[in-house]
N, C-alpha and C positions, 0 to 999 in steps of 0.2 A: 733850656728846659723850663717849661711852663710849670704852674701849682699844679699839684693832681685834679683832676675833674673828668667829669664824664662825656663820655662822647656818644651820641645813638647811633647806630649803624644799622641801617637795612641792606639787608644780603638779599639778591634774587637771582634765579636758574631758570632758563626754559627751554636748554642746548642740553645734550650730554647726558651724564649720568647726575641730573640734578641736584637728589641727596647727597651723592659723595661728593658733589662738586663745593655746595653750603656747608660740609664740615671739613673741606678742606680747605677754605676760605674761614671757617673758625680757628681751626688751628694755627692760619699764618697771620690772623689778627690778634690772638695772646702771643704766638711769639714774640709778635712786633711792634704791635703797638700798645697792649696793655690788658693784665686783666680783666676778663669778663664776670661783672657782676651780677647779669640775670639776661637770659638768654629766655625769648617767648617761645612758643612751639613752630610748628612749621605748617603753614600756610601754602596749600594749592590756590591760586589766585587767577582771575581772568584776566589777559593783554587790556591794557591801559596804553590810550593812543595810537597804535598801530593794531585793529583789533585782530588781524588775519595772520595770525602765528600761533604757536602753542601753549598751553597752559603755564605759568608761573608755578615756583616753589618762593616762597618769601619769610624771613626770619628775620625779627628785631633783635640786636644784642646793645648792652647798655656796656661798654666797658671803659675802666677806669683808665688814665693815661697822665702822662707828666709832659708827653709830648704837646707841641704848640697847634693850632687846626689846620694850615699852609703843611706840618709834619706828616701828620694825619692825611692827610688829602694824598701827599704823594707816596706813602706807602703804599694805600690800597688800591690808588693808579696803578703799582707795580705789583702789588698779588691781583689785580684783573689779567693783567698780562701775563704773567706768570702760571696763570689758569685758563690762559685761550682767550680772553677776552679781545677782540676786534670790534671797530667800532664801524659799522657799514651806515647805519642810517639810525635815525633818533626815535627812541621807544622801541626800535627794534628787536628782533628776536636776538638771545647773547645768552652766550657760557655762565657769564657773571655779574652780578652788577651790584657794585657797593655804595651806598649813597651815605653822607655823611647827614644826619636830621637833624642834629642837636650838636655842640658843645659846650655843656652846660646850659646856662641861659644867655650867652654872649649873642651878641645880634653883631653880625659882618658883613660889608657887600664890598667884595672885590672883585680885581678882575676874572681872576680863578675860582674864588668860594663866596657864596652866600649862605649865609646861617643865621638863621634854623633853613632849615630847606625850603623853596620860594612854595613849591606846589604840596605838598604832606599832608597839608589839610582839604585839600579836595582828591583824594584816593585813600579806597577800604583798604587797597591792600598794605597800605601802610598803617592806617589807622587804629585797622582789627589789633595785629600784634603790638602795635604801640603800647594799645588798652590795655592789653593782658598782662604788662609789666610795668607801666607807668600809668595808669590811667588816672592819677591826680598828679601829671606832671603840668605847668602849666607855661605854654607858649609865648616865650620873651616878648612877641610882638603884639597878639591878637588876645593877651593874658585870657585864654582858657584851659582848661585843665582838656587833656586828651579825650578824656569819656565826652566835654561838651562838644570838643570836633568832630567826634565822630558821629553822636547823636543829628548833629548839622549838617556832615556831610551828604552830598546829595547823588554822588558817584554810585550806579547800579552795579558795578561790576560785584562776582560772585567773591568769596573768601570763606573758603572751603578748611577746615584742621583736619589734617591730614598726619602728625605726630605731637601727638600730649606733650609737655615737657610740666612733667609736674613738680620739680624741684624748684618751682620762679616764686615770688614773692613780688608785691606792688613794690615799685621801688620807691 
């Protein structure tokens, strides 16, 4: 069992019943891995990478954990699975997809995880909702705070709010 700290998590849907699919990928990340402490709104988002697929639903949550990030990594491997996730082809169309962006400001490169996530700061659709709940957080590696990456970012793709969440506070 690791210190408590946080962990970022982007959830995204482009299969399915989208919405129901990102709260029920919320649900089995408080079960399991820890307290959420601010959850941004939801994001209809343009494909990133493979552009000929369907629109994104994407949601940042910030949640607290005691588990270690190797822990983390392979719960949400098993609630992708557990929610249809298959992996057919990279950036692909999928049920779910959970990316781990942060834990804390720990900087990792293994053979299974890199941390903070290698690409986050060249894609809106991570950026937008990052901003909305940490946007003076600032990146272990590149030390800028969220709001300067995305102002830098140079990614056209659309990032549409699609459900307010107005209970978030900057973290």
């Amino acid at each position: 069992m690791a210190s408590v700290q946080n962990v970022f998590l982007l959830l995204g849907s482009n299969l399915g019943d989208r919405l129901q699919i990102l709260k029920s990928a919320e649900t089995l990340i408080e079960e399991r891995i820890g307290k959420i402490q601010s959850a941004s709104s939801i994001y209809e988002t343009a494909p990133w990478g493979v552009l000929d697929q369907p629109a994104f639903l994407n949601q940042i949550l910030i949640v607290t954990t005691g588990l270690v990030p190797e822990e983390v990594l392979r719960i949400v491997l098993e609630i992708e699975h557990e929610l249809g996730r298959v992996r057919y082809q990279r950036w692909g169309a999928r049920v779910i997809d959970i990316d781990m962006l942060y834990y804390q400001d720990l900087i990792l490169d293994s053979a299974r995880l890199t941390l903070p996530h290698p690409r986050l700061h060249e894609r809106r659709f991570t950026l937008v909702p990052l901003n909305e709940i940490a946007s003076d957080f600032v990146h272990p590696i590149l030390q800028k705070t969220t709001s300067q990456l995305l102002t830098e970012c140079s990614d056209p793709g659309a990032v549409v709010i699609i459900s307010a969440n107005n209970t978030n506070s900057d973290f």
